[in-house]
C-alpha positions as CSV (number, residue, x, y, z in Angstrom):
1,X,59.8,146.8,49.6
2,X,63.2,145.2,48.7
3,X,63.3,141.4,49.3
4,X,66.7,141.5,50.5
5,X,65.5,143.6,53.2
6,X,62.8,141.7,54.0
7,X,65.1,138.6,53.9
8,X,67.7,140.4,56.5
9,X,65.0,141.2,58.6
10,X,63.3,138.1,58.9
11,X,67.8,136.7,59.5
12,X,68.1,138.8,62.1
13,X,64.8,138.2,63.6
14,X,65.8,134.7,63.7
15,X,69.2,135.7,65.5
16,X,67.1,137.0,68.1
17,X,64.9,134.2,68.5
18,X,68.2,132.0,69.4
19,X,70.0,133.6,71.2
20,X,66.8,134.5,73.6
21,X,66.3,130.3,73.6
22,X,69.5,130.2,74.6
23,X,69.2,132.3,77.1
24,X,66.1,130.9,78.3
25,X,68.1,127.1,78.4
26,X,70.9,128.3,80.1
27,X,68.6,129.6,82.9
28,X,66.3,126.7,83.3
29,X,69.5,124.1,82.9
30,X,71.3,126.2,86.4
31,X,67.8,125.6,87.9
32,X,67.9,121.9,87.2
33,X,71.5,121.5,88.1
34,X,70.9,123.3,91.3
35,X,67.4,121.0,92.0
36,X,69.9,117.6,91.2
37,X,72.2,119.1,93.4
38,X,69.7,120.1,96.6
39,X,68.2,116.3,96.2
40,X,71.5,114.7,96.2
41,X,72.2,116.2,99.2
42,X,69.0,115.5,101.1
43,X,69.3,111.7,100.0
44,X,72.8,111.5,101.1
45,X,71.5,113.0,104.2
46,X,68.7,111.0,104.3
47,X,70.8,107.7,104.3
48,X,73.4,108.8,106.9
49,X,70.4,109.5,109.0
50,X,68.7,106.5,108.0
51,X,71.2,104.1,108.6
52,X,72.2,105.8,112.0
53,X,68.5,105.7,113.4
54,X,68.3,101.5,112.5
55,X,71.5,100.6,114.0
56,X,70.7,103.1,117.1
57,X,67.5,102.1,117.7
58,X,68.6,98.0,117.3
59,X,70.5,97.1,121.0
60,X,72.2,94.0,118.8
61,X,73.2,96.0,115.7
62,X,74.9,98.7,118.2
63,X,76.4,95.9,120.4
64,X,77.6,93.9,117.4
65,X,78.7,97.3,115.4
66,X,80.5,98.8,118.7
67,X,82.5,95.7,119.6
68,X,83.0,94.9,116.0
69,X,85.0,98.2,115.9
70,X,87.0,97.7,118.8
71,X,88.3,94.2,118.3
72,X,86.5,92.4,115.5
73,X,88.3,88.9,116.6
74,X,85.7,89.0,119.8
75,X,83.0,88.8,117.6
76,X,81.5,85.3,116.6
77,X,81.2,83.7,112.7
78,X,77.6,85.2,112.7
79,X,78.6,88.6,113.9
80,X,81.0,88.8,111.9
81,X,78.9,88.6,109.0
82,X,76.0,91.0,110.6
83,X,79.4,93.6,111.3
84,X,80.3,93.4,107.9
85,X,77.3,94.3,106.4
86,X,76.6,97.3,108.6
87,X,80.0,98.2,107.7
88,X,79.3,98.0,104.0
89,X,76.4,100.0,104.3
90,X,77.9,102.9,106.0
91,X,81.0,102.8,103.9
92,X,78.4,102.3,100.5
93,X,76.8,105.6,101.3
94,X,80.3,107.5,101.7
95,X,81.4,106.0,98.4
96,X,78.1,107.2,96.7
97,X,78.9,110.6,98.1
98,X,82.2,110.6,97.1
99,X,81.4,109.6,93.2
100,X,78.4,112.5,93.6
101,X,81.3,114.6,94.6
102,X,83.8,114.2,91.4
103,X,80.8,114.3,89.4
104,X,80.3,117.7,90.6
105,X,77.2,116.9,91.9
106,X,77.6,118.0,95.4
107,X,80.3,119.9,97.3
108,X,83.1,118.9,99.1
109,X,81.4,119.9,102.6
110,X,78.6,117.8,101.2
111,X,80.7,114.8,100.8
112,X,82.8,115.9,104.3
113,X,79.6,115.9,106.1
114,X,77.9,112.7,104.8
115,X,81.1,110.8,105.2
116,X,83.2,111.5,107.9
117,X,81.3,108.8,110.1
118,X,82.5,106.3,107.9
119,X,86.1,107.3,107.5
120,X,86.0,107.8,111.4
121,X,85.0,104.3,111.5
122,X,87.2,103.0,109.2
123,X,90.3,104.2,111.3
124,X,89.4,101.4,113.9
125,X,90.7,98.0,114.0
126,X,87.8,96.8,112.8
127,X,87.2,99.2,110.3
128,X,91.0,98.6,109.1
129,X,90.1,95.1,108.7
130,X,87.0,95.5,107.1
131,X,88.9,97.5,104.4
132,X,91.5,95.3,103.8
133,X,88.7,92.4,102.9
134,X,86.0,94.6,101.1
135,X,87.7,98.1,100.2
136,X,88.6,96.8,96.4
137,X,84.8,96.2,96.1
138,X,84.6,100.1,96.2
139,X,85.0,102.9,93.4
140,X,88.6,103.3,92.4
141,X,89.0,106.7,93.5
142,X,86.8,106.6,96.8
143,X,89.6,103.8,97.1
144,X,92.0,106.1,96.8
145,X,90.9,108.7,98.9
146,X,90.2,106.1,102.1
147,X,93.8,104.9,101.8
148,X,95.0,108.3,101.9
149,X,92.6,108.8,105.3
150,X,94.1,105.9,106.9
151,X,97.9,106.6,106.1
């Protein structure tokens, strides 16, 4: 037997080997992605839904969330505070969503769906105040995209 044969054998046996890891990386990678992407998606859920169920089920975190709202000057230097913070952790979950989102890590329904409550809040007097205090805390683009919401 020639030993260049046996050479270009054992090359393109090689070839074959690579290109079928490749192939076996590319599929297991599109599984990950699409695992990162189903979990992202269930936290974000998970959040809005957490976040909704403790200031639902807590009479002063509704009252003080609800007026706050509506006129935040009614509320008093503790409310204030306690309004503020509920606001922030609404408005934090939508700007986690929305840097999942230009990441490419969830959709734009994803980020539409798991947001809008916060954006809908943020149209309100209150909301409009809270943003003019707190919205440079947030991510430059989410920024961006909550200034275009409120005009």
């Amino acid at each position: 037997m020639n030993w260049d044969a046996v050479g270009a054998i054992a090359e393109a046996l090689g070839a074959v080997g690579v290109i079928a890891t490749l192939g076996y990386l590319a599929v297991q990678i599109r599984a990950n992605t699409a695992a990162m992407r189903a979990e992202a998606r269930r936290t974000n859920v998970g959040q809005a839904v957490f976040s909704s169920v403790t200031i639902g089920s807590n009479k002063e975190a509704t009252s003080i969330l609800r007026r706050g709202l509506g006129d935040p000057a009614a509320l008093d230097t503790d409310e204030r505070v306690q309004f503020a913070f509920l606001l922030a952790a609404i408005v934090g979950q939508a700007g986690v969503s929305f840097e999942e989102f230009e990441l490419g890590i969830i959709d734009l329904a994803s980020f539409d769906s798991t947001s809008n409550q916060a954006l809908q809040m943020l149209k309100t007097p209150g909301g409009r105040d809270f943003w003019k205090l707190f919205g440079e805390t947030f991510p430059a683009g989410f920024q961006a995209r909550v200034d275009r919401e409120l005009g």
